[in-house]
Legacy VTK file of the C-alpha trace (Angstrom):
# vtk DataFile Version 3.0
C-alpha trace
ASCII
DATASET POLYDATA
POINTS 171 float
208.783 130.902 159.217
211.570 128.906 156.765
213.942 131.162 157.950
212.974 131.397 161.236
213.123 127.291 162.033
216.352 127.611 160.324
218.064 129.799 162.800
215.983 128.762 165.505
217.843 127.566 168.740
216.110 124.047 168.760
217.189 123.773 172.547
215.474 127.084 173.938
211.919 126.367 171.855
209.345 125.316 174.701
206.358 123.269 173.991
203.861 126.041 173.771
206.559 127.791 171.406
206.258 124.970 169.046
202.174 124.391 169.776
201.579 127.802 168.428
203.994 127.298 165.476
201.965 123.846 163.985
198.638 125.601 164.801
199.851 127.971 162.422
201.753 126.650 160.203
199.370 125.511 157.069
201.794 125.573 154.613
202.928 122.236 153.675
206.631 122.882 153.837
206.280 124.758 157.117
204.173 122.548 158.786
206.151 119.363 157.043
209.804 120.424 157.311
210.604 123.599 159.052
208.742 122.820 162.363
209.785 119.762 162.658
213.336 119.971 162.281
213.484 122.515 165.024
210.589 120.324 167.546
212.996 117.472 166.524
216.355 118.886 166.933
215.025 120.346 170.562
213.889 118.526 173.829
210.131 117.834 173.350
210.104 116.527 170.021
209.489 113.182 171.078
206.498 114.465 173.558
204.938 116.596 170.612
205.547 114.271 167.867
203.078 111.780 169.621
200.720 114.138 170.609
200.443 115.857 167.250
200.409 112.490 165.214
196.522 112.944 166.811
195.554 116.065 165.733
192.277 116.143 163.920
193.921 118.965 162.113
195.802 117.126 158.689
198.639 119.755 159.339
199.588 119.280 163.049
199.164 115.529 162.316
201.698 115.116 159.682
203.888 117.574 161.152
203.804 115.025 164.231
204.846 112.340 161.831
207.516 114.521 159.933
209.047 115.384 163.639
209.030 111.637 163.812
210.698 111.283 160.682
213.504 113.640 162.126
214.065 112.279 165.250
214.796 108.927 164.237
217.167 110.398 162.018
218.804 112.427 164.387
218.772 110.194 168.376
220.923 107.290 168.867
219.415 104.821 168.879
220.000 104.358 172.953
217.991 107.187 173.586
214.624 106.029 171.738
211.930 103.904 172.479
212.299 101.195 170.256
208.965 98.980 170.977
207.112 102.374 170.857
208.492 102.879 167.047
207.391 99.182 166.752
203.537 100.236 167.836
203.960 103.387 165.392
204.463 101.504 162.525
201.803 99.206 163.255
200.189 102.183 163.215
200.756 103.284 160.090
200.163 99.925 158.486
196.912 100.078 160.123
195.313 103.695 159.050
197.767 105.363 156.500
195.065 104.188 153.810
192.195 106.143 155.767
194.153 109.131 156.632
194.400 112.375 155.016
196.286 113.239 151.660
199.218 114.935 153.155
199.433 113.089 156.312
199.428 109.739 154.324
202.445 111.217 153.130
204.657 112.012 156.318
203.409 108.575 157.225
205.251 106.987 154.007
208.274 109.113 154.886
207.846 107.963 158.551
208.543 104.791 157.491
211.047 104.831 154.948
213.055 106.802 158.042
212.311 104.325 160.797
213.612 101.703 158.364
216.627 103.725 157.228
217.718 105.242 160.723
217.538 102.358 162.929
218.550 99.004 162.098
216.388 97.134 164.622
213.513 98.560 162.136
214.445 97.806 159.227
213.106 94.964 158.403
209.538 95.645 160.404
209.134 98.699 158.124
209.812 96.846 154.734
207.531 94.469 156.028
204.694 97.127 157.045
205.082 98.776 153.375
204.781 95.275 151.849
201.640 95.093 153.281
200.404 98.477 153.076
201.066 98.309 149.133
201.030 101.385 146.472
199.828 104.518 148.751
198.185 106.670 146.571
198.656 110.489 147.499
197.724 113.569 145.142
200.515 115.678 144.779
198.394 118.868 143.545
199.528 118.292 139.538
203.424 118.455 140.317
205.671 115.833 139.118
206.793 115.038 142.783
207.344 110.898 143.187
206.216 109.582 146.248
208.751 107.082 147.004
207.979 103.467 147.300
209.161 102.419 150.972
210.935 99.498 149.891
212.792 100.704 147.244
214.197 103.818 149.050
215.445 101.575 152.164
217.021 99.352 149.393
219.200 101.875 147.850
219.977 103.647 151.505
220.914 99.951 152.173
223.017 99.438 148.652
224.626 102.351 149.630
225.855 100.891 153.041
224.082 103.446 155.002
221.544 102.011 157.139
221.424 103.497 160.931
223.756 106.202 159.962
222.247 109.213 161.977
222.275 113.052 160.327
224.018 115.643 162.461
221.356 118.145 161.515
217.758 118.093 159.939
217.489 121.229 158.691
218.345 122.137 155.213
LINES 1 172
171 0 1 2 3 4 5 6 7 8 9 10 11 12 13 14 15 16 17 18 19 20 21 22 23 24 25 26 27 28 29 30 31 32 33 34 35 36 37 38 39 40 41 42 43 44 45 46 47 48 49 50 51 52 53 54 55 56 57 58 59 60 61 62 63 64 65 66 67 68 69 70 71 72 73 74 75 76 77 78 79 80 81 82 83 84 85 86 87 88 89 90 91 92 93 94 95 96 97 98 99 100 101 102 103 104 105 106 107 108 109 110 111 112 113 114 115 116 117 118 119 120 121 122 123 124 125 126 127 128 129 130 131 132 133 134 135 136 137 138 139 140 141 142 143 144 145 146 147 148 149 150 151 152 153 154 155 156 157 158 159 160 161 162 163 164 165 166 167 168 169 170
């Protein structure tokens, strides 16, 4: 499936193509990263995103916020829906503390992209994570870090990077 969403025409996936690859897609880096770079990079990844982000299945639902992750990353800014982003990260500031372990995490990364992608969101995402606090997430005895919102924006920020859109998700 890695390889697959890596050579993947992003363009020529349909919706049920991608519906069938979250439902099964349980691995975390399949359902986190490889499907949505390619629901992202294509033309429903906005459309999916939203609906998946309210899956009662902890995979689909942080693959929806991972694709969300991506395509603020990747759109101009023109092209999205700015006071919808808004309402997301309400969102998150609102339930990442009841949600599942993996899809509190897409919802941290949500945010950290939302406030590194697009300028007009910066500051409403620092603010969010300010509030939110520490968000605890168990990261199955690895040493993975999961990054403190704030701090990550800061140093994308230090680095004179803010809104500066990838070309490509997939890696």
């Amino acid at each position: 499936m890695y390889l697959a969403g890596l050579i993947a025409d992003d363009d020529a996936m349909t919706m049920d193509d991608l519906n069938t690859w979250v439902k099964h897609a349980t691995s975390n880096n399949i359902s986190e990263y490889t499907v949505p770079w390619v629901a992202a990079g294509g033309r429903h990844g906005w459309e999916l995103a939203n609906n998946w982000i309210n899956n009662t299945h902890e995979h689909v639902a942080a693959a929806g916020w991972s694709t969300l992750s991506n395509v603020v990353a990747l759109k101009p800014d023109s092209e999205l829906d700015i006071p919808a982003l808004r309402s997301l990260i309400k969102r998150v500031e609102e339930t990442i503390k009841s949600a599942p372990n993996r899809v509190r995490y897409t919802m941290n990364g949500f945010l950290i992209s939302a406030g590194a992608y697009v300028p007009a969101l910066t500051e409403d995402a620092i603010a969010a994570a300010q509030r939110i606090g520490e968000v605890e997430i168990d990261m199955n005895g690895t040493a993975c870090k999961v990054p403190v919102v704030k701090d990550y924006i800061q140093k994308i920020a230090d680095r004179g990077s803010i809104g500066k859109k990838k070309k490509t998700v997939k890696c």
